[in-house]
C-alpha positions, 0 to 999 in steps of 0.5 A: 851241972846242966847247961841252963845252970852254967855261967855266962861265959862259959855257954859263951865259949863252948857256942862260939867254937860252932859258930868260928867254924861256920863263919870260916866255912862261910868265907871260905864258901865265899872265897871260892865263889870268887874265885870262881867267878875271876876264874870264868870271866875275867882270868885266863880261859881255856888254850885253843889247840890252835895258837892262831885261835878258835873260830867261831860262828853265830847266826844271825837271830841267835840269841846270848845263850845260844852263843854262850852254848856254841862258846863253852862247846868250842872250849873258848870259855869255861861256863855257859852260865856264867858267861850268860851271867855275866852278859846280863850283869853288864846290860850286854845281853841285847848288843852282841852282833852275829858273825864270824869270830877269832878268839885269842887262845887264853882269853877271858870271857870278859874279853870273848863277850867285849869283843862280841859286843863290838862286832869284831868279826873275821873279814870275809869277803866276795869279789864281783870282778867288773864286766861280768855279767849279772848271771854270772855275778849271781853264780859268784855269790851262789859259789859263795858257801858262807852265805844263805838263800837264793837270789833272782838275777838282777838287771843287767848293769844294776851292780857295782862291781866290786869287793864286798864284806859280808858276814858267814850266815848272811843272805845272799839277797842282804849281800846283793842288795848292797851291790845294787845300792852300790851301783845306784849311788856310784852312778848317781855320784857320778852322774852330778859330775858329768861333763856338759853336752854328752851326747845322751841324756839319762843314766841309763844310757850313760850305764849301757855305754859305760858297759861297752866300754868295760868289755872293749878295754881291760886297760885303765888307762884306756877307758877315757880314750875308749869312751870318747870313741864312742861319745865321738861317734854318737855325736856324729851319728855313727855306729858304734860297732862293738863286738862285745854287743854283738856277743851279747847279742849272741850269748849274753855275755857267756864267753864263745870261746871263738872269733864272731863270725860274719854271719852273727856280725850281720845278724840284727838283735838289739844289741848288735851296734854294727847293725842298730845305729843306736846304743844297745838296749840293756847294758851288756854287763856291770861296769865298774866306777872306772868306766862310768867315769870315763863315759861321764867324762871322756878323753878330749879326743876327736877319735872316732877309730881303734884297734888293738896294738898287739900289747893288750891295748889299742891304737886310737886314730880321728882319721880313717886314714890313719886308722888304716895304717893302725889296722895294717899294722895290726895285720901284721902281728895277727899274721904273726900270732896266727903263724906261731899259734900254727907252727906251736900246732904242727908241733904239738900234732906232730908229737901227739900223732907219734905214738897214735896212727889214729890222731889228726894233725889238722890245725886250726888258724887261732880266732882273733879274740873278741873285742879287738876288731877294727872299728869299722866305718858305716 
């Protein structure tokens, strides 16, 4: 019996044998295309070899699948593709942020691409410690390796000395410019709130005096007491007598590991507050929010004297009698620092020198540290 003669029913049976293998075929195609797909984007994804989990960085300007490439070679997720796939799917491929990540070990890639999506970086950061100079904070960023590019140093006084997040690939010139518009808005902040009859009548010289203030005391709170020193003496029309100007003068703010001499104290620059009877002509460093504050709003005090107490403060007088009694004082625990400092030399010689014919035990009296002078009179 040919097939064309065969009944009905019987054709029926014999196609429908192909086509139940085809449609389990189907399903079972279908099944592992699910499976597939739960498997790469929303079950578990590979275990970091670390149980804190895998960092990873994109740069900025990088795209979805140049992420999704960096994501697979890191083993944080299964498929590049899908992971594309599924970025595009939800209309994220356009809202994923460059930066530092750590990825749970096991997460999805539904989770990897929300937290992308969200921004959720590893905090980085960089400190600019207050009273450094520019150059100095321009190194500081420089040292930073997590960050690209060069940068000019900016004028002196211009940031904020502070701790800034930034992100791995960043600029260094995006960095700095938050640290300029940093010290712009504190000054402007502060200066709104300022206390009448200041002896100065712009910003800058409010930023120049604050940064006097920032290297004569690393003590908050001496900084009102400080600044009204100098407020004092401006209004009287009095030098300020500050050896950290003089410094400037002298290095521009690079530490001189000495005591100044008399010399650089006498020679004029225009900086030097002990011959210019002015403020200085630039800041001598960046003063942070403290001592801006304090210069805006001194002490009320009628100081017009200090001088170190021994203790890493100072001694404040509005006489200069009693400013000569504060010196004396301080004479005394100079002597006493300068004897020890001494007496630990001869020591130290001493040991050096017992196993060498050739040493020097000469030694030398210890500077007195810059800063802590006694303010004299004119």
């Amino acid at each position: 019996m040919t097939p064309s003669s065969l009944p009905p029913e019987t054709k029926r049976r014999r196609l429908g044998g192909p086509l139940i293998g085809l449609g389990v075929g189907l399903a079972l195609v279908i099944l592992s295309a699910i499976s597939f797909v739960y498997a790469t984007s929303v079950g578990p994804g590979p275990k970091a070899a670390d149980p804190a989990g895998t960092e990873v960085t994109f740069n900025h300007g990088e795209g979805l699948s140049g992420m999704a490439r960096e994501l697979q070679k890191a083993h944080v997720i299964r498929s590049a593709l899908m992971f594309r796939i599924m970025a595009r799917f939800h209309g994220h491929e356009n809202a994923l942020h460059a930066g530092t990540y750590l990825f749970p070990s096991g997460a999805s890639a539904k989770q990897v691409l929300t937290q992308i999506e969200a921004g959720k970086v590893e905090p980085t950061f960089v400190t600019i410690p207050e009273g450094k100079t520019s150059a100095q904070a321009v190194r500081i960023l420089m040292a930073v390796q997590g960050l690209t590019g060069d940068v000019d140093v900016p004028p002196e006084g211009s940031l904020l000395p502070e701790t800034y997040l930034y992100q791995r690939g960043e600029t260094r010139e995006a960095v700095l410019e938050r640290m300029l518009k940093a010290g712009r808005d504190t000054l402007n902040q502060l200066w709104a709130h300022r206390q009448k009859g200041l002896p100065f009548a712009t910003k800058q010289d409010a930023l120049i005096l604050a940064s006097v203030v920032e290297r004569e005391t690393g003590l908050a709170s001496e900084r009102p007491r400080v600044a009204a020193v100098f407020v004092n003496r401006l209004r009287l029309n009095m030098r300020l007598e500050s050896d950290p100007t003089v410094i400037y003068g002298v290095s521009h703010g690079e530490p001189l590991g000495r005591g100044l001499l008399k010399s650089e104290l006498e020679t004029d620059t225009p900086w030097n507050t002990y011959t210019e009877p002015k403020l200085p002509v630039t800041p001598i460093c960046n003063p942070g929010r403290a001592s801006l504050a304090a210069v805006l709003n001194p002490a009320p005090t009628k100081d017009i004297y200090f001088v170190a107490d021994g203790t890493g403060g100072h001694a404040f007088a509005a006489t200069y009698e009693d400013h000569l009694v504060n010196v004396a004082r301080w004479r005394q625990i100079e002597a006493g620092q300068i004897a020890n400092a001494q007496a630990a030399g001869v020591a130290a010689a001493q040991t050096a020198t017992a196993g060498s014919a050739s040493a020097s035990t000469s030694v030398a009296a210890a500077p007195v540290a810059p800063g802590l002078r006694p303010q004299k009179t004119l």
